[in-house]
ZATIMI-359370 format. One record per residue (C-alpha): x, y, z; residue in three letters. Coordinates in nm, 4 decimals, decimal comma. Layout:
N
         c1         c2         c3   resn
          X          Y          Z    ALA
...
END
This chain:
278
         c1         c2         c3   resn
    -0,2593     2,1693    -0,5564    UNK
    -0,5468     2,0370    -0,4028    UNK
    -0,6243     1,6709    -0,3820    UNK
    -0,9056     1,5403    -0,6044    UNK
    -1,1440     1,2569    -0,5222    UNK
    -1,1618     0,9053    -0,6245    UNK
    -1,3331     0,6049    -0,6593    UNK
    -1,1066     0,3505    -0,4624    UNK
    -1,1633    -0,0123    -0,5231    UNK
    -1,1612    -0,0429    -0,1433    UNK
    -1,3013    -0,3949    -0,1169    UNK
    -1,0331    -0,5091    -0,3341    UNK
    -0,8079    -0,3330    -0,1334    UNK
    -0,8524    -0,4415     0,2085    UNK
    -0,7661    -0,7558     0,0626    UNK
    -0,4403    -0,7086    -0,0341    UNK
    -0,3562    -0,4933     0,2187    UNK
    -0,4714    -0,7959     0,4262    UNK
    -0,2638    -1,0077     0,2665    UNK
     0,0492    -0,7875     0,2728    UNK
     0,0056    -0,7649     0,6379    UNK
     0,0191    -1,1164     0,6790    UNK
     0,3192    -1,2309     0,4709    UNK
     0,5009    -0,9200     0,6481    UNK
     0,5123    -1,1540     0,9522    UNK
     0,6655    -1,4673     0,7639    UNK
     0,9125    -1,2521     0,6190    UNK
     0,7999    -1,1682     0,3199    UNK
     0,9206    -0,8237     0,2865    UNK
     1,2837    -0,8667     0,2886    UNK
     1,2347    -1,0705     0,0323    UNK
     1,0749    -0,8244    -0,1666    UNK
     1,2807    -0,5658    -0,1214    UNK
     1,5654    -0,7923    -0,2799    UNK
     1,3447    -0,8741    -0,6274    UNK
     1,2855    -0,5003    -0,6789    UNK
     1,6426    -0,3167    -0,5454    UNK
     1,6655    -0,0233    -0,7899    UNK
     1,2791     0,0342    -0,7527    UNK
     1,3161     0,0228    -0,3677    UNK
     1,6088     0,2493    -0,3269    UNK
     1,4700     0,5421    -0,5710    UNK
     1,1562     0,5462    -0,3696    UNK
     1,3268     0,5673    -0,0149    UNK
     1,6169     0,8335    -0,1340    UNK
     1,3814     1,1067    -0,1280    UNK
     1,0304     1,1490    -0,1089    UNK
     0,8029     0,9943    -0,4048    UNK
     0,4354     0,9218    -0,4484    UNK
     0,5517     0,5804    -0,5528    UNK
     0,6046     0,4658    -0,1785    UNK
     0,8390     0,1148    -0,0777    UNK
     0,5178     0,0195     0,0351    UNK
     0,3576     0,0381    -0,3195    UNK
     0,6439    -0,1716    -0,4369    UNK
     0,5757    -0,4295    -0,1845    UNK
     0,2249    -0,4335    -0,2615    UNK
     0,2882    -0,4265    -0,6209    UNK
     0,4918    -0,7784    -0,5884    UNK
     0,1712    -0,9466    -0,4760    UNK
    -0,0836    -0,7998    -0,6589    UNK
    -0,1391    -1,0125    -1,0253    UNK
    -0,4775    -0,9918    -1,1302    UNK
    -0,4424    -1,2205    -1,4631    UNK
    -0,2657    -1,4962    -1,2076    UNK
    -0,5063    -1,4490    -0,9666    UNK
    -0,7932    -1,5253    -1,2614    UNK
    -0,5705    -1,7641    -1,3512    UNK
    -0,5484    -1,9947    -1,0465    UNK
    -0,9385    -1,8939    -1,0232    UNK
    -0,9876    -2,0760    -1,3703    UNK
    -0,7586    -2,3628    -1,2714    UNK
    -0,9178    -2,4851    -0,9094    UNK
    -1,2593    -2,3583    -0,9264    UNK
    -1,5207    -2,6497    -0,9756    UNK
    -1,7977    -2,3761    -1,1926    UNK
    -1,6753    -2,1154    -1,4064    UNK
    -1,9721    -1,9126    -1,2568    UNK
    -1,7910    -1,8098    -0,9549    UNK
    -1,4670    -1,7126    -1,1667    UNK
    -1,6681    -1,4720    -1,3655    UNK
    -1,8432    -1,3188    -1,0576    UNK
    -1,4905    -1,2339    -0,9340    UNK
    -1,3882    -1,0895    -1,2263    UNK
    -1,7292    -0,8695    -1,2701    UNK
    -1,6876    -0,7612    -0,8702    UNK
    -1,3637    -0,6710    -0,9686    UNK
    -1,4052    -0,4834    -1,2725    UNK
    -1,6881    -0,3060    -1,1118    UNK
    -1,4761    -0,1744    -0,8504    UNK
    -1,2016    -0,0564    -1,0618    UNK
    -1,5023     0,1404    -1,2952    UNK
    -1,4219    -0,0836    -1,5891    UNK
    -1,7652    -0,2325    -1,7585    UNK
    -1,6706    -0,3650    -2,0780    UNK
    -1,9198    -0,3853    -2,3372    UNK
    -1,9348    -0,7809    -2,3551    UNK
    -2,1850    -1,0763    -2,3630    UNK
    -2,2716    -1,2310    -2,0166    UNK
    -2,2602    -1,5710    -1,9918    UNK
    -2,5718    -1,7521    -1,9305    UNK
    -2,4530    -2,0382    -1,7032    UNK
    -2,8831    -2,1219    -1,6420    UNK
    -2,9310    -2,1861    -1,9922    UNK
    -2,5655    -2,2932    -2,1036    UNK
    -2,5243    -2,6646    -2,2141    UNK
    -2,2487    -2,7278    -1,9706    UNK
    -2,2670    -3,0538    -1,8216    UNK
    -2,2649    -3,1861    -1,4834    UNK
    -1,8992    -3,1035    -1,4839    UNK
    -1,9376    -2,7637    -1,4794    UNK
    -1,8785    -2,5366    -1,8013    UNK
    -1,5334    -2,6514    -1,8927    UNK
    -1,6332    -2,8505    -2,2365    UNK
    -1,4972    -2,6128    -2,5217    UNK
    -1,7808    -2,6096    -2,6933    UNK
    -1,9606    -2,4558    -2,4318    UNK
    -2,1160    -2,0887    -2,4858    UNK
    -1,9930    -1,9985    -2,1246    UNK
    -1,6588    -2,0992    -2,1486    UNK
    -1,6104    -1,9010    -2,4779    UNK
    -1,7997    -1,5637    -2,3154    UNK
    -1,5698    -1,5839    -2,0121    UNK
    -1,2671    -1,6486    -2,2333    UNK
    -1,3719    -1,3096    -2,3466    UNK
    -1,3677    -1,1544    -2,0263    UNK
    -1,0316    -1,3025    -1,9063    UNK
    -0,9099    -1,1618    -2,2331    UNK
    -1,0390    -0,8366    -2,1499    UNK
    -0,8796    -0,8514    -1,7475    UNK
    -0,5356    -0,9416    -1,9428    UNK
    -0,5161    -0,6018    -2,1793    UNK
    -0,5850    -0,4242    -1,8666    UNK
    -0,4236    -0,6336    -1,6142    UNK
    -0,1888    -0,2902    -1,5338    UNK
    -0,4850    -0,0449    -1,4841    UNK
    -0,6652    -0,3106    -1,2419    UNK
    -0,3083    -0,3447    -1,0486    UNK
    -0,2455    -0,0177    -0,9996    UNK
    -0,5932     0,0904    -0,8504    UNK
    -0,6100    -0,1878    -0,6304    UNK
    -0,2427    -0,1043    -0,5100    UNK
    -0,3577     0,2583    -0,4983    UNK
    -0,6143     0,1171    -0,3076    UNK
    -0,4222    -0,1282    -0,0745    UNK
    -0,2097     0,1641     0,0426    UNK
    -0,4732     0,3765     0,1559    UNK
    -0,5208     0,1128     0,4565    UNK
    -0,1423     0,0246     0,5237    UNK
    -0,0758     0,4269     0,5372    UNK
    -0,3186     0,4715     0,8267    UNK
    -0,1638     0,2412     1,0637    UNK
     0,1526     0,3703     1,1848    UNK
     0,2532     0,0525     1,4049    UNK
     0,2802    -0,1318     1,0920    UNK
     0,4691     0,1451     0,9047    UNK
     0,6968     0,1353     1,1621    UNK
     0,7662    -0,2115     1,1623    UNK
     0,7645    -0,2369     0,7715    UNK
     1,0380     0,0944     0,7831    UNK
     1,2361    -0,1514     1,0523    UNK
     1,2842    -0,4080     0,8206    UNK
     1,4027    -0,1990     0,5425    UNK
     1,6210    -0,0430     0,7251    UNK
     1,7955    -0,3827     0,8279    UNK
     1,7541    -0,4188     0,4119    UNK
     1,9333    -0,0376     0,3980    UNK
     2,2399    -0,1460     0,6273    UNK
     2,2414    -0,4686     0,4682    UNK
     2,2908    -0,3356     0,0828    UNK
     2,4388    -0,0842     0,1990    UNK
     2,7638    -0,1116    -0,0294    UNK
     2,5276    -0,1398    -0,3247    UNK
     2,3908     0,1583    -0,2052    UNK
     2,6923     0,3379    -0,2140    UNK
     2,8244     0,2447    -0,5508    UNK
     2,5061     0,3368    -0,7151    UNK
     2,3162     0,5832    -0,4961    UNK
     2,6209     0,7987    -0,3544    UNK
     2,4385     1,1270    -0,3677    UNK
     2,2202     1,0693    -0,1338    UNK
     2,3976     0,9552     0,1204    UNK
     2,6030     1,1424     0,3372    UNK
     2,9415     1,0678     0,5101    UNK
     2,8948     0,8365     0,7585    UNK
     2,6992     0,5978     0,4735    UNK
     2,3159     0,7226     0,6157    UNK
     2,0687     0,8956     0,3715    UNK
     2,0789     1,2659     0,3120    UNK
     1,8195     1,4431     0,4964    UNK
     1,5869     1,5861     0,1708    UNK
     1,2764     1,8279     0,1271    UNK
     0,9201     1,7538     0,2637    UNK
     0,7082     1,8473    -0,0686    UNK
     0,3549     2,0140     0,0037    UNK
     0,1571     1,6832    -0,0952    UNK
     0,3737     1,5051     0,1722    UNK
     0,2971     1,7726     0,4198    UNK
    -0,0699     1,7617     0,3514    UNK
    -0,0876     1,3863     0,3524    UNK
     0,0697     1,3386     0,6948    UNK
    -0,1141     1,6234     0,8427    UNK
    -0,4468     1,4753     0,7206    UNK
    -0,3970     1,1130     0,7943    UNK
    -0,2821     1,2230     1,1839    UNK
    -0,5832     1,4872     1,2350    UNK
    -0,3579     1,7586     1,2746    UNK
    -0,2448     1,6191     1,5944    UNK
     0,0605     1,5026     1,7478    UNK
     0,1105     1,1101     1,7392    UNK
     0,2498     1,1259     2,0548    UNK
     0,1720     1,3834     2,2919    UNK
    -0,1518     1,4143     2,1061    UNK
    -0,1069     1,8309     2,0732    UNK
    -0,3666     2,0222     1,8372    UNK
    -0,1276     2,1182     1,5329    UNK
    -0,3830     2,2327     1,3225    UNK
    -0,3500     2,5713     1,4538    UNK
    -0,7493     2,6202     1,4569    UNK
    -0,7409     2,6229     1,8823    UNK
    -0,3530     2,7195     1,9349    UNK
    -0,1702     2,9400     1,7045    UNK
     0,1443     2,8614     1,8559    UNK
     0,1899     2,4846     1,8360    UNK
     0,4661     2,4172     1,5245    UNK
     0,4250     2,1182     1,3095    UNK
     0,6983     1,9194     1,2698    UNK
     0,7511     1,5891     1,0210    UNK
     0,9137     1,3456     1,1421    UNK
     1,0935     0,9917     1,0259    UNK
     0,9326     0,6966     1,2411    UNK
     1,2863     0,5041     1,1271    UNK
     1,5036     0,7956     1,1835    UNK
     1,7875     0,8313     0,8914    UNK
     2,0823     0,7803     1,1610    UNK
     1,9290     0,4280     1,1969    UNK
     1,9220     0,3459     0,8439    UNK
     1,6122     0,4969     0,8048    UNK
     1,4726     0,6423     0,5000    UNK
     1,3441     0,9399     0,3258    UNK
     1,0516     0,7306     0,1726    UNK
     0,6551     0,9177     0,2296    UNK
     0,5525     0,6146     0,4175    UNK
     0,8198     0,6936     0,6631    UNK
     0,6758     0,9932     0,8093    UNK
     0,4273     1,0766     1,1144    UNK
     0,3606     1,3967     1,2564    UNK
     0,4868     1,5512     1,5552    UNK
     0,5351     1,8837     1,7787    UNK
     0,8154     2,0835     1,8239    UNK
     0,8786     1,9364     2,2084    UNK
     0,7922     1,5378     2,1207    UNK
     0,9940     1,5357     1,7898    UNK
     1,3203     1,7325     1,9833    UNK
     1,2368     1,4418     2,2842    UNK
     1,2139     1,1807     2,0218    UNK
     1,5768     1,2590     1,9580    UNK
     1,7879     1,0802     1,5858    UNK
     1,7747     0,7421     1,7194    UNK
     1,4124     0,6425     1,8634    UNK
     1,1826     0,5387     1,6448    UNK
     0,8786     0,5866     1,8526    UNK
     0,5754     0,6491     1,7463    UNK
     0,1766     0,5735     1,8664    UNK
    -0,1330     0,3174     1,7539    UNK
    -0,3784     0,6123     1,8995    UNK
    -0,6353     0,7053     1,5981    UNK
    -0,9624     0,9128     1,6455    UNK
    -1,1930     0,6476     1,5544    UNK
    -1,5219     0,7293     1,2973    UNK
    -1,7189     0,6516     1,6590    UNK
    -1,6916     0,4840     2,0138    UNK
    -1,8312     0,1673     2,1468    UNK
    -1,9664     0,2346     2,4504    UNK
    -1,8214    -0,1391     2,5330    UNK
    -1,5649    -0,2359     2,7964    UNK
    -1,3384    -0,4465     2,6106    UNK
    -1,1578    -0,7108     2,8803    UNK
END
């Protein structure tokens, strides 16, 4: 099946993934793995769409507490409804509703907080609207969000570093409620790489190996086999999870060996500055 387009809420997105990248390093993460368990574990067993990483982004991302907090410690409503309309626009919701008119509006020198202002009752209206559809908005900003954190591999291998430690650490919780996947010596069973998986990593790396940096798209040399690899390697604790994969040749990944988890923060960039960076 070939992959359709979309329109990605990408300024939305860098922002979370922003944000997810910065509460990784105070330790966030663990945490998150622990309020979610079940939904952690089912996504790492095997490979699924719904990524750990998803699941960490999805415990930050709350659009109606984000408008929330907005509403509570903004001084002008204004600004509150501008982030909702930016937001909304992104997502391709446009909700047939009236505009407030802060120019005209009889809010005083407050701001538009009196009750009985017109404002105040229009963007009640549009909060209203952000709560029905507070899901929708989540997931395409999360869907969003993980387009950035999949590209960069150093922080997918930290990220897949600290849930292994979570793995090792749960790992009798694991094994009371997950025990086909694992096998004997309490590690996860090695599973299928579907097509979309295939496709995904072989895009995202340009067909090249992270390492050696070998064509593998087989356009210049027939001969070079692709091989997917786990950046956390299963006998480490490592998972099966999509996020968890890079792509390698034949001679890195048999170098690489079941217990390294190297990988590379080489990417072809869209274009060069001619710049020497000291």
């Amino acid at each position: 099946m070939n992959l359709k387009e979309e329109n990605l809420a990408l300024s939305s997105g860098v922002g979370l993934a922003g944000q997810a990248v910065s509460l990784f390093w105070e330790g966030y993460a663990y945490i998150a793995f622990g309020m979610y368990p079940d939904e952690i574990i089912n996504s790492i067993v095997k490979p699924n769409k719904l990524t750990a990483v998803h699941i960490y982004l999805y415990s930050l991302q709350d659009i109606s507490q984000e408008v929330d907090n907005l509403r509570k410690n903004l001084d002008d409503l204004e600004e509150v409804y501008n982030f909702i309309s930016r937001t909304l626009n992104e997502v391709n919701l446009y909700p047939d509703l009236p505009v407030p008119n802060f120019e005209e509006c009889e809010g005083d020198e407050h701001g538009h907080w009196d009750d009985n202002c017109s404002c105040s009752k229009a963007l009640k209206k549009w909060i209203d609207y952000v709560e029905k559809n507070s899901t929708k908005i989540n997931n395409l900003i999360v869907h969003s969000a993980f387009q950035f954190l999949f590209q960069d591999r150093q922080f997918l291998h930290d990220f897949h570093l600290e849930l292994a430690d979570w793995v090792e650490d749960n790992m009798q919780y694991i094994e009371e409620n997950y025990s086909d996947y694992l096998v004997a010596k309490k590690r996860f069973r090695r599973q299928h790489f579907p097509v979309w998986l295939k496709q995904a990593v072989l895009y995202r790396d340009k067909g090249t190996c992270v390492l050696c940096r070998a064509d593998l798209s087989k356009l210049m040399r027939t001969i070079n086999n692709v091989h997917i690899d786990h950046i956390v390697p299963l006998d480490v604790y490592g998972s099966n999870d999509a996020s968890n994969m890079q792509l390698l040749c034949a001679t890195c990944n048999t170098k690489k060996g079941a217990r390294s988890t190297k990988t590379s923060k080489m990417n072809a960039p869209f274009w060069n500055l001619d710049i020497v960076l000291d």
